[in-house]
LUMGURO-342402 format. One record per residue: x, z, y of N, C-alpha, C in turn. Coordinates in steps of 0.2 Angstrom, whole numbers, padded with zeros to 4 digits, always signed. Layout:
<nodes>
XZYXZYXZY
...
</nodes>
This chain:
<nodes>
+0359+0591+0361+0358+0585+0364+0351+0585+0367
+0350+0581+0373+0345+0579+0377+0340+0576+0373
+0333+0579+0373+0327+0574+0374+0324+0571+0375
+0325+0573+0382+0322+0567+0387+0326+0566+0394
+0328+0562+0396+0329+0562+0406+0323+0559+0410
+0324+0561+0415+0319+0558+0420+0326+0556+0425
+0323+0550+0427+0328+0546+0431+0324+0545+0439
+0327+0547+0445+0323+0544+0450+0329+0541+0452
+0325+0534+0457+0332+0530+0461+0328+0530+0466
+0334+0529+0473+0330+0525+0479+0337+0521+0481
+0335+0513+0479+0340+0510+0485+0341+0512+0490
+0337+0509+0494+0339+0512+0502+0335+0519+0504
+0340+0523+0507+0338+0529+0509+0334+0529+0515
+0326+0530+0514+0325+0529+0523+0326+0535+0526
+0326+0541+0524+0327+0548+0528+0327+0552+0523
+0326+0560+0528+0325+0565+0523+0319+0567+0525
+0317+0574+0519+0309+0574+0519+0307+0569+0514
+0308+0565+0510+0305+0558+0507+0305+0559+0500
+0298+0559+0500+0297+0556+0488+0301+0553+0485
+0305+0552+0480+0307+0546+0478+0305+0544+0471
+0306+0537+0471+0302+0538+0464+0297+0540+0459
+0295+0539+0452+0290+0541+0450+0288+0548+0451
+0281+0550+0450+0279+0555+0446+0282+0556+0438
+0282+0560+0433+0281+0560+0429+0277+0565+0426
+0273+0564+0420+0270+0570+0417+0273+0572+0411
+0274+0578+0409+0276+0580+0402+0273+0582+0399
+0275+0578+0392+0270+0579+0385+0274+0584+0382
+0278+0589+0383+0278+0594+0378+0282+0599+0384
+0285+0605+0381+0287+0610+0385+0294+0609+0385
+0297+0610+0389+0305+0604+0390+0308+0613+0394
+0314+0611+0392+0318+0615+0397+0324+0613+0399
+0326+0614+0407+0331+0610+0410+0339+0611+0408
+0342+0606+0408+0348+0607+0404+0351+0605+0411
+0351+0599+0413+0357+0598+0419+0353+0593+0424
+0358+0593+0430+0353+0588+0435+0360+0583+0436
+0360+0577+0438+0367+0574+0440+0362+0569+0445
+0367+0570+0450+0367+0567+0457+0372+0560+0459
+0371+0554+0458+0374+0549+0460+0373+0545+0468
+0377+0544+0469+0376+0538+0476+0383+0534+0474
+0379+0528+0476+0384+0522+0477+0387+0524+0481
+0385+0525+0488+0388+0525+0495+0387+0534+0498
+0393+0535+0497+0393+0543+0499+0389+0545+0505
+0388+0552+0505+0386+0555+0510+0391+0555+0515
+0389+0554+0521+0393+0554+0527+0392+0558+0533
+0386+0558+0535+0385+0564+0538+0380+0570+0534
+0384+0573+0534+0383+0581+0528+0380+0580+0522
+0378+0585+0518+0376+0584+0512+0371+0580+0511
+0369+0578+0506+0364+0575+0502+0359+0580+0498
+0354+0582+0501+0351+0590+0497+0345+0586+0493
+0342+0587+0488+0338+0584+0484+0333+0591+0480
+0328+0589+0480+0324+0595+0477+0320+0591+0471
+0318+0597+0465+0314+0593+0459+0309+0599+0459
+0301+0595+0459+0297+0602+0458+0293+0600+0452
+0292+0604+0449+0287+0606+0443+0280+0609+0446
+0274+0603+0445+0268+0606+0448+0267+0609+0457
+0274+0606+0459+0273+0609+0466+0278+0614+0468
+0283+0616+0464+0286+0623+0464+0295+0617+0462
+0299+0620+0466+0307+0619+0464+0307+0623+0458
+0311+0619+0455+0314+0621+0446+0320+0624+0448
+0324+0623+0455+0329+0626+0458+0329+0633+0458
+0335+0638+0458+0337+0644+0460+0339+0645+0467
+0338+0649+0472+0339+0646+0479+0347+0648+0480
+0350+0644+0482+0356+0644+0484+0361+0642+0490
+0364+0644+0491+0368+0644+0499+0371+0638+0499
+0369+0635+0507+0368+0627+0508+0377+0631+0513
+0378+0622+0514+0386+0621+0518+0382+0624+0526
+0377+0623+0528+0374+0625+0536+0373+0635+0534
+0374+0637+0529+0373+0644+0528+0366+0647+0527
+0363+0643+0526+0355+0645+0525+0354+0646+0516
+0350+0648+0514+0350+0648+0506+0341+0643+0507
+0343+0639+0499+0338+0636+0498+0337+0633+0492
+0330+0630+0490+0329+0630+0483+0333+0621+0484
+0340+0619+0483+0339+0612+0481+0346+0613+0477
+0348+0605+0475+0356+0602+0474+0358+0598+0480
+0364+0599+0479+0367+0597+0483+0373+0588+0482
+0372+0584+0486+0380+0581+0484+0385+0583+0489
+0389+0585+0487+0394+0584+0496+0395+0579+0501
+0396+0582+0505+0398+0576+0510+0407+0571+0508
+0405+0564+0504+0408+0560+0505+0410+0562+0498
+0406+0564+0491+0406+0563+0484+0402+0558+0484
+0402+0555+0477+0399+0552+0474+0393+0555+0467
+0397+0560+0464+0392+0562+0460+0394+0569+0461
+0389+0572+0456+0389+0581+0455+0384+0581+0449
+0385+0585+0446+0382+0590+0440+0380+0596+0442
+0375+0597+0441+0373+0606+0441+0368+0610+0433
+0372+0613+0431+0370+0615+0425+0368+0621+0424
+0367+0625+0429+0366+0632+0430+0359+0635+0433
+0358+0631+0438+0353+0635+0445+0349+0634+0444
+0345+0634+0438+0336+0633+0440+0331+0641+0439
+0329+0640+0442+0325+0646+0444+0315+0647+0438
+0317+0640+0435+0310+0639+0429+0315+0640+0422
+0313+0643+0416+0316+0642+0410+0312+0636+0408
+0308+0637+0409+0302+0630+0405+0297+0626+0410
+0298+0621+0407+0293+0618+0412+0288+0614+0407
+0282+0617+0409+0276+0617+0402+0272+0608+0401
+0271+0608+0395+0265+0602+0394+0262+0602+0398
+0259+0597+0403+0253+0595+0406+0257+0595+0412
+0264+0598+0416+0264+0598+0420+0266+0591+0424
+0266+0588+0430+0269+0584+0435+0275+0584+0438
+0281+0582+0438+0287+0585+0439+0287+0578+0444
+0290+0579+0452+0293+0574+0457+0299+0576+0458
+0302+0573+0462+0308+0572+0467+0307+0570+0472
+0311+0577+0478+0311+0573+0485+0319+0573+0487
+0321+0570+0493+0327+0571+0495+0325+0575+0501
+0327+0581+0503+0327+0586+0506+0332+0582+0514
+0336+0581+0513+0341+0580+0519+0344+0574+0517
+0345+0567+0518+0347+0562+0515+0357+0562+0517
+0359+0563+0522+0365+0565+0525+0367+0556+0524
+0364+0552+0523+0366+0545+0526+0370+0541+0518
+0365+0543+0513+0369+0542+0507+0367+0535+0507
+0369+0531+0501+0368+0526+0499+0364+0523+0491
+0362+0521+0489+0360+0519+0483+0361+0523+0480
+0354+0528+0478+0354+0537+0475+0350+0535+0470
+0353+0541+0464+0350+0543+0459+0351+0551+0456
+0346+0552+0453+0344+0558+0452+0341+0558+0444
+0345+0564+0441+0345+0561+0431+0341+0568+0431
+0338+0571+0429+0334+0578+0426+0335+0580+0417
+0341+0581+0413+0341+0579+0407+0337+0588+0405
+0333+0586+0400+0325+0590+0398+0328+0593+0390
+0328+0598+0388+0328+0598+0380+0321+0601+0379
+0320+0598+0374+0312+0601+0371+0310+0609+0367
+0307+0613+0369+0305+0619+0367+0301+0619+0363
+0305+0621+0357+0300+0625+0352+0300+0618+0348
+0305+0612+0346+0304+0606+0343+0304+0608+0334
+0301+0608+0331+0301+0610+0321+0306+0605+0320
+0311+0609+0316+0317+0605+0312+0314+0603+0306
+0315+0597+0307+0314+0590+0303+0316+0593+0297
+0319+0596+0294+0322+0597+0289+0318+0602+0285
+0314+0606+0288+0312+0613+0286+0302+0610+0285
+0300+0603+0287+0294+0600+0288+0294+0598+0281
</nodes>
């Protein structure tokens, strides 16, 4: 079971290239379990690519986009709603103290987006063994 999530939303998409939502910082050493991508209002013209960095650095693995290029993000498809990726990070851990954002790499004309980061904690003491 998950730790923690980090949730970023953007109502309105104004492009691609864009921050969204908060910073956060981590208080202990977390390691990525899955990222899910939601829009109300599907992507329409091509994907929706979204990148999460740790300190400045994509937590992604780089992977082949629909245009043939490889690149550190996620993906939603064109004219889905959601996606799960549970596999493609490129960081095991993403340490205490760090900074973690979110941008939307290419917005492909989505609608009312969210982006879930669910974190398990590293190295947490069983409660039972304390």
């Amino acid at each position: 079971m998950a730790d923690r999530f980090l949730t970023w939303h953007q109502a309105k998409v104004l492009g691609s290239e864009t921050r969204i939502g908060p910073v956060f910082y981590m208080d202990a050493d977390y390691e990525p379990v899955a990222v899910r991508i939601y829009a109300v209002g599907a992507p329409r013209l091509g994907d929706t690519l979204v990148d999460i960095f740790d300190d400045g650095v994509s937590i992604f693995a780089d992977r082949g986009t629909a245009a043939g290029d490889t690149r550190t993000v996620a993906a939603l498809a064109n004219g889905e709603n959601f996606e799960e990726i549970a596999e493609d990070f490129s960081v095991e851990d993403i340490a205490k103290g760090s900074l973690v954002h979110c941008e939307i790499v290419d917005a492909g004309d989505c609608r009312d987006l969210s982006v879930h980061l669910e974190l398990q904690r590293v190295g947490e003491p069983d409660e039972e063994t304390e």
